[in-house]
Backbone as CSV, one residue per row, in Angstrom:
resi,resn,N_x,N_y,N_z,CA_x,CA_y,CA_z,C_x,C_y,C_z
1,UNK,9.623,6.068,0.185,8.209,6.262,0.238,7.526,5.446,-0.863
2,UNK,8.156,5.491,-1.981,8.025,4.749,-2.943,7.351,2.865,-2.938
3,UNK,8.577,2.595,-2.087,8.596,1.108,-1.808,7.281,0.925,-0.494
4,UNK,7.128,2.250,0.177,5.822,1.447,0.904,4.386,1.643,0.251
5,UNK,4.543,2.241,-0.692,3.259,2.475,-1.335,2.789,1.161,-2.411
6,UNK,3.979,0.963,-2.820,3.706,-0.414,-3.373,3.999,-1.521,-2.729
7,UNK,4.433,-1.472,-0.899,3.788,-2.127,-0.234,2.610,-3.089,0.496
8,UNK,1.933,-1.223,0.263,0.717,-1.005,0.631,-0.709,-1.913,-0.472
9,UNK,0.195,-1.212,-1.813,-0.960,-2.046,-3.026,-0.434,-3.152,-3.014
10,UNK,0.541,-3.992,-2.791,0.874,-5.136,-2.836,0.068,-6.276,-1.684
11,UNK,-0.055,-5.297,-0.512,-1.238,-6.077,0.373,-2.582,-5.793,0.347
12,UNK,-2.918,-5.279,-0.262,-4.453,-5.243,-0.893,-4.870,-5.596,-1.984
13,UNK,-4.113,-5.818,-2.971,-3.890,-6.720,-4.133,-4.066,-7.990,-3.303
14,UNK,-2.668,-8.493,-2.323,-3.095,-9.784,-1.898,-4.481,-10.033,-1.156
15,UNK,-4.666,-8.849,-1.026,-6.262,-9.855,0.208,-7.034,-9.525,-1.237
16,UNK,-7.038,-9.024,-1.849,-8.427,-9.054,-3.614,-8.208,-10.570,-3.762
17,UNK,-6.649,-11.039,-4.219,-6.437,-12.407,-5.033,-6.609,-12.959,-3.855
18,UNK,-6.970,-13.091,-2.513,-6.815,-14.360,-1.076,-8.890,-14.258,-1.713
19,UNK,-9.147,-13.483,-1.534,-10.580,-13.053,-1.927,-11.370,-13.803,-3.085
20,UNK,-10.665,-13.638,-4.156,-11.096,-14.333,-5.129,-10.955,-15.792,-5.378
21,UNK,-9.966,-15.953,-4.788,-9.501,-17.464,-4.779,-10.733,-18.178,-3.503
22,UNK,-10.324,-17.440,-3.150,-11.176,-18.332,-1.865,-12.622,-18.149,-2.370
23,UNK,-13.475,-17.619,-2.913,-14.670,-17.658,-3.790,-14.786,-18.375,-4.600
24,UNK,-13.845,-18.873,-5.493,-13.552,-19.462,-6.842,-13.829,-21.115,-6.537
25,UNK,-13.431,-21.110,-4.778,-13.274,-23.124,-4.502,-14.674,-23.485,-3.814
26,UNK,-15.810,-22.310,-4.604,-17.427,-22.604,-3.662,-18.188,-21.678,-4.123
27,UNK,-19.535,-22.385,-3.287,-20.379,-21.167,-3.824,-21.169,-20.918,-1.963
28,UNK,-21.777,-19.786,-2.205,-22.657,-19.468,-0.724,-24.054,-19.505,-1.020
29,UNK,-24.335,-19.704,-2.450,-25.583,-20.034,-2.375,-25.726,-20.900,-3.614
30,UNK,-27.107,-21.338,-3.092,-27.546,-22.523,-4.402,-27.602,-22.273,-5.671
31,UNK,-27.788,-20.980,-5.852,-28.128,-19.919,-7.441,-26.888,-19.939,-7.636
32,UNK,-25.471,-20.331,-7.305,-24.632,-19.878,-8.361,-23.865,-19.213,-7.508
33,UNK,-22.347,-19.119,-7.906,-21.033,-18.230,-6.898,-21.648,-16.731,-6.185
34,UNK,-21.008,-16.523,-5.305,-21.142,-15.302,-4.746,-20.137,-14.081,-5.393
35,UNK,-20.547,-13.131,-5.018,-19.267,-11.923,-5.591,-18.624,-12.270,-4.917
36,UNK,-16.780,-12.482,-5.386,-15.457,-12.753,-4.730,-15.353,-10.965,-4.043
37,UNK,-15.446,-10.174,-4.336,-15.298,-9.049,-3.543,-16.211,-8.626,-2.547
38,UNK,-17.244,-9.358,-2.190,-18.310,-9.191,-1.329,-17.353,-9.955,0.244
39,UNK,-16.779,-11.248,-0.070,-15.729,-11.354,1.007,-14.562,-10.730,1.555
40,UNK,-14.195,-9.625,0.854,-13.221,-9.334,1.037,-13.343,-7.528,2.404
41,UNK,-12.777,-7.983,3.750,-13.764,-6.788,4.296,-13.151,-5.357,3.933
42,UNK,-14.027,-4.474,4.318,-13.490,-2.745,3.942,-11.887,-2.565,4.928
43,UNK,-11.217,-2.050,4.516,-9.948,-1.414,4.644,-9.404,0.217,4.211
44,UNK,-8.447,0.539,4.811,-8.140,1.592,4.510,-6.527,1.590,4.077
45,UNK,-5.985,2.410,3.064,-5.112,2.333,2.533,-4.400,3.748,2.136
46,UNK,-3.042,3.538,1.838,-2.388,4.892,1.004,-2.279,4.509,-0.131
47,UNK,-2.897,5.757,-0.947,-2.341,5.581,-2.259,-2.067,7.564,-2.467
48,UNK,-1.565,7.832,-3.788,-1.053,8.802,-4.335,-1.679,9.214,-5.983
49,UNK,-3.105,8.576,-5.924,-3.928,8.956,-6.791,-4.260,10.334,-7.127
50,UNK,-3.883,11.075,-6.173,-4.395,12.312,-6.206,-3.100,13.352,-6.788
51,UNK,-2.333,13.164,-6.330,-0.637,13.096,-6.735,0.002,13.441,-5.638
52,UNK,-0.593,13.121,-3.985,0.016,12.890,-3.161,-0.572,11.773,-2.580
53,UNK,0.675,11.156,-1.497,-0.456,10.445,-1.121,-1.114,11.105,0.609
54,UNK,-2.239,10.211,0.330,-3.336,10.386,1.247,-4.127,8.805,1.086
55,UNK,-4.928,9.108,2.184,-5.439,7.981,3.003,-6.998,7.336,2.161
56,UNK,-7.234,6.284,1.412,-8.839,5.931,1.186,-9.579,4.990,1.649
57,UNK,-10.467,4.549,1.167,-11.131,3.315,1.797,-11.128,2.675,0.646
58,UNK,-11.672,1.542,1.081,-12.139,0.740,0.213,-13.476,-0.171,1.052
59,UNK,-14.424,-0.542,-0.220,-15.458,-1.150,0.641,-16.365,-1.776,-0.620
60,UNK,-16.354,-3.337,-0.655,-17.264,-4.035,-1.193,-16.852,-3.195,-2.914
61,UNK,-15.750,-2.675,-3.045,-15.404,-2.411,-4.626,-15.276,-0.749,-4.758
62,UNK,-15.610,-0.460,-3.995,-15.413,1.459,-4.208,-14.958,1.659,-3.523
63,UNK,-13.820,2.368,-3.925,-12.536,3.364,-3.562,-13.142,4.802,-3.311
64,UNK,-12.631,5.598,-2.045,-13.189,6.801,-1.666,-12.188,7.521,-1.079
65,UNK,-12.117,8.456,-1.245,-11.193,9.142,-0.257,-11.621,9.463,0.827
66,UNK,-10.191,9.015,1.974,-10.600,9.286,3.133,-11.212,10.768,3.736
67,UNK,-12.195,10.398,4.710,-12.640,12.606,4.290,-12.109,13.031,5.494
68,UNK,-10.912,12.273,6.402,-9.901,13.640,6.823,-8.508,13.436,6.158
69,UNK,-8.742,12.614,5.459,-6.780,12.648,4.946,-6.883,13.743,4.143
70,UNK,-5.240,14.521,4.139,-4.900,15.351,3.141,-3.965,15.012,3.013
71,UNK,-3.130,15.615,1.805,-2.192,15.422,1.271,-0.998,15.129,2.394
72,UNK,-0.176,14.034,2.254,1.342,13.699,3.311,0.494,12.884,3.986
73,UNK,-0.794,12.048,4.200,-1.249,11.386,4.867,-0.569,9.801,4.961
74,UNK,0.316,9.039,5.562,0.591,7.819,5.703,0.130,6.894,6.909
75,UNK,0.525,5.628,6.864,0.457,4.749,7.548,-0.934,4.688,8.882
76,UNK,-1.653,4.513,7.891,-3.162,4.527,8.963,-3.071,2.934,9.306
77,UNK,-3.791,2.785,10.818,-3.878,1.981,11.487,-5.572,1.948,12.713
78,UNK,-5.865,0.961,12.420,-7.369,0.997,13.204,-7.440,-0.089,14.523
79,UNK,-8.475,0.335,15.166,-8.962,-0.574,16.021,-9.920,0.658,16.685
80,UNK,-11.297,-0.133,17.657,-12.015,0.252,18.104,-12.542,1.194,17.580
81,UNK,-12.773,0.977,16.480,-14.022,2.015,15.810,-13.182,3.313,15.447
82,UNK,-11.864,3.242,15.599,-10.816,4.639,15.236,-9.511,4.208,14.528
83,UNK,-8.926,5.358,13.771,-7.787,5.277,12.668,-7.167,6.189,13.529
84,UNK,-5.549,5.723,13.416,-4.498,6.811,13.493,-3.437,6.673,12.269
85,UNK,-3.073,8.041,11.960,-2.002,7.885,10.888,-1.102,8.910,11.199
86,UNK,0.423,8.707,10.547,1.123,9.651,10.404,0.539,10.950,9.331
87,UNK,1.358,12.375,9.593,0.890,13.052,8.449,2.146,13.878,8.094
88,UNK,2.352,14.563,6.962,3.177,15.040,7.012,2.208,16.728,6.253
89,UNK,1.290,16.627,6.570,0.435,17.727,6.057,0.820,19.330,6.676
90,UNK,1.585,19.544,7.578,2.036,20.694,8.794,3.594,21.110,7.525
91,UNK,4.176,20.006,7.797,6.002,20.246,7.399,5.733,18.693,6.931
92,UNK,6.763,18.509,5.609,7.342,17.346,4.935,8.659,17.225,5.958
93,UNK,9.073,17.444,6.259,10.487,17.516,7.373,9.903,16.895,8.815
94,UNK,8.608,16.866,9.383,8.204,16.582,10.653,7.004,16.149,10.519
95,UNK,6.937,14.989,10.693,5.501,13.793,10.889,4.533,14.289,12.110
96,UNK,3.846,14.153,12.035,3.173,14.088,13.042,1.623,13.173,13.531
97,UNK,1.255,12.641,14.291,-0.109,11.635,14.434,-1.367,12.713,14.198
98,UNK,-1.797,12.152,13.788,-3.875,12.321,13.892,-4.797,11.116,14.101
99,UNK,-5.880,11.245,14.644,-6.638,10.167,15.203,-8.406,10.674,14.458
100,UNK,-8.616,9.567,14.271,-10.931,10.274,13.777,-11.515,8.778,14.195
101,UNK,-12.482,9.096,13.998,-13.442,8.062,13.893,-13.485,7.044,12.689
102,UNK,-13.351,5.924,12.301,-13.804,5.379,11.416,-14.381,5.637,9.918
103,UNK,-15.205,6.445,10.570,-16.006,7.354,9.333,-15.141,8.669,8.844
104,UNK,-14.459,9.032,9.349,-13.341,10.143,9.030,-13.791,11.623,9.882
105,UNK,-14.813,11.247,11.001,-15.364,12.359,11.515,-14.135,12.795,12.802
106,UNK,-14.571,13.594,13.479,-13.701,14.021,14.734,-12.042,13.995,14.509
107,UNK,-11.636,14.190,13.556,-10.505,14.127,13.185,-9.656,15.103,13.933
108,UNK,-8.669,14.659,14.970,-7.414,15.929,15.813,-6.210,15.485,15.550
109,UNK,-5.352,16.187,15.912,-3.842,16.216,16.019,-3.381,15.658,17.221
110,UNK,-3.015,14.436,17.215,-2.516,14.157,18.541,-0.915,14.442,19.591
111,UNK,-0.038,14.829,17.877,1.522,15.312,18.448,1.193,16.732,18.006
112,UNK,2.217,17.385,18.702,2.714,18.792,18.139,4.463,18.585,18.856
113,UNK,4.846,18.087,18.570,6.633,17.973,18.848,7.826,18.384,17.484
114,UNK,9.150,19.249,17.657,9.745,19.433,16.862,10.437,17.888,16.469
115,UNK,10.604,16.731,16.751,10.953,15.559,16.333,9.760,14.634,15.801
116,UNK,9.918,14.242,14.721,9.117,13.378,14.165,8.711,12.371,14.624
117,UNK,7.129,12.233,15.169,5.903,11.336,15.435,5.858,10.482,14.162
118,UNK,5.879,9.290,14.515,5.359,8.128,13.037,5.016,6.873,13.943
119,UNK,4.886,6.072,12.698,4.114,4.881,13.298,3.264,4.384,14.129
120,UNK,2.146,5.165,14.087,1.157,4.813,15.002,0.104,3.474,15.047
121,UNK,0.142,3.381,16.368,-0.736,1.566,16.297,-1.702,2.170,17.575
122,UNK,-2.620,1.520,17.543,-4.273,1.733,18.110,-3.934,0.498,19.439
123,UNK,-3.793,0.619,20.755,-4.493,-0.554,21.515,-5.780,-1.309,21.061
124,UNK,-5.830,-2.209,21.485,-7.394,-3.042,20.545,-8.324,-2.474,21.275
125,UNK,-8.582,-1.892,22.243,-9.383,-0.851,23.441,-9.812,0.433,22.393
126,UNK,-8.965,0.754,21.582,-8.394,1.778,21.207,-8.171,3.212,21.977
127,UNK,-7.756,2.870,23.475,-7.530,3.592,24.302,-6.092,4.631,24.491
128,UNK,-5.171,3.750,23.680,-3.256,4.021,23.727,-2.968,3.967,22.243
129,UNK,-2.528,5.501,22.610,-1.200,4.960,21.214,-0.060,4.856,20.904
130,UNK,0.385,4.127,20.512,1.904,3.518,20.644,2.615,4.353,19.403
131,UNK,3.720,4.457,19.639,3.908,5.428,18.019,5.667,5.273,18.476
132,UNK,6.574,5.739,17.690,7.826,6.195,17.300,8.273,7.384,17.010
133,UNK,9.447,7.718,17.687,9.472,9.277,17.993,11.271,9.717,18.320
134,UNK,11.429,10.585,17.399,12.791,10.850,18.052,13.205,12.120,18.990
135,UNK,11.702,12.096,19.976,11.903,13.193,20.785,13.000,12.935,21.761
136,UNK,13.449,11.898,22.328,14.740,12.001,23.120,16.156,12.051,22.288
137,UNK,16.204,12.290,21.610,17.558,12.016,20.566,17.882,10.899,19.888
138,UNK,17.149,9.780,20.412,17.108,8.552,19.165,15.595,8.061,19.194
139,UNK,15.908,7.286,18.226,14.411,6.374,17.854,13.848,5.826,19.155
140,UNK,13.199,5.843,19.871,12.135,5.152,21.030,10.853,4.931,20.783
141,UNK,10.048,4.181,21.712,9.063,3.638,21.536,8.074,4.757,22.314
142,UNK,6.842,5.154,22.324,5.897,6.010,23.196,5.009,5.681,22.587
143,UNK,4.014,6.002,24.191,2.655,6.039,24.088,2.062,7.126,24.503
144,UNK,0.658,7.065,24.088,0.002,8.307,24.704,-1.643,7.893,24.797
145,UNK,-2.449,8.467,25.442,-3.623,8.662,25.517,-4.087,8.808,24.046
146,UNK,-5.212,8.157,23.807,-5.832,8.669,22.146,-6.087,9.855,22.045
147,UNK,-6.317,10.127,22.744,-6.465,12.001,22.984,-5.486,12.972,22.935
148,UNK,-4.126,12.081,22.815,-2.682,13.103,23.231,-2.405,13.027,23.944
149,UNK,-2.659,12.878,25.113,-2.350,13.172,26.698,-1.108,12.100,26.926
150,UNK,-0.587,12.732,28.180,0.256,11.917,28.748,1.576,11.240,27.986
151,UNK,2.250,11.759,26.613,3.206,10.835,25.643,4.367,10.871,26.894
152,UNK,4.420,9.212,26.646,5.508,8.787,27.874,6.185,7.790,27.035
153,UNK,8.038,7.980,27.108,8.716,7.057,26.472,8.915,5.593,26.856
């Protein structure tokens, strides 16, 4: 867990320094450089600031916490105006998906299975979600409706 968290800051570190650098070789206006963090767009991330981790944003320089992550919150993933992440907020022993809005509103549970739900990815529709699951007895691939519905291996 360790190694993806400093994963995680290791690729947002890189898009700050892709950010700054790429500011540093220009300017956007005639008055003088632009803020190097004004290019860089909002994202969402894990960190363990809190002394677990959970899910924040980031945007134009302020860090926020995400307002549905709780504690065991990992691997958020977006598209179409929505986040899905693993959680381990139920049981540390059994992952499970949640899906919200962007803004952290409408936040549900999309698994309830005794085998661990992880890795969730958004269709660019953000209609499907693709996730990893060892509900048949090994690791497989499934999808489901953003809503839950329908998880088919």
């Amino acid at each position: 867990m360790a190694s993806m968290i400093n994963r995680h800051a290791a690729i947002a570190l890189g898009a700050l320094t892709l950010g700054a650098a790429t500011a540093s070789c220009g300017s956007d206006s005639p008055s003088g450089p632009s803020d190097p963090l004004a290019k860089v767009p909002s994202f969402i991330y894990v960190s363990n600031a809190s002394g677990n981790n959970q899910l924040y944003t980031w945007n134009h320089g302020a860090t926020t916490l995400f307002p549905a992550s709780e504690a065991g919150d990992i691997e958020p993933q977006s598209a179409a105006g929505k986040v899905v992440w693993t959680s381990y907020r139920i049981s540390y022993l059994n992952a499970e998906i949640y899906i919200s809005n962007l803004d952290g509103s409408n936040a549900i549970r999309l698994t309830n299975d005794p085998s661990p739900d992880e890795q969730p990815s958004l269709s660019p529709d953000g209609n499907t979600v693709v996730f990893a699951s060892l509900r048949s007895g090994a690791h497989r691939i499934w999808t489901m409706g953003a809503d839950g519905s329908n998880p088919t291996e």
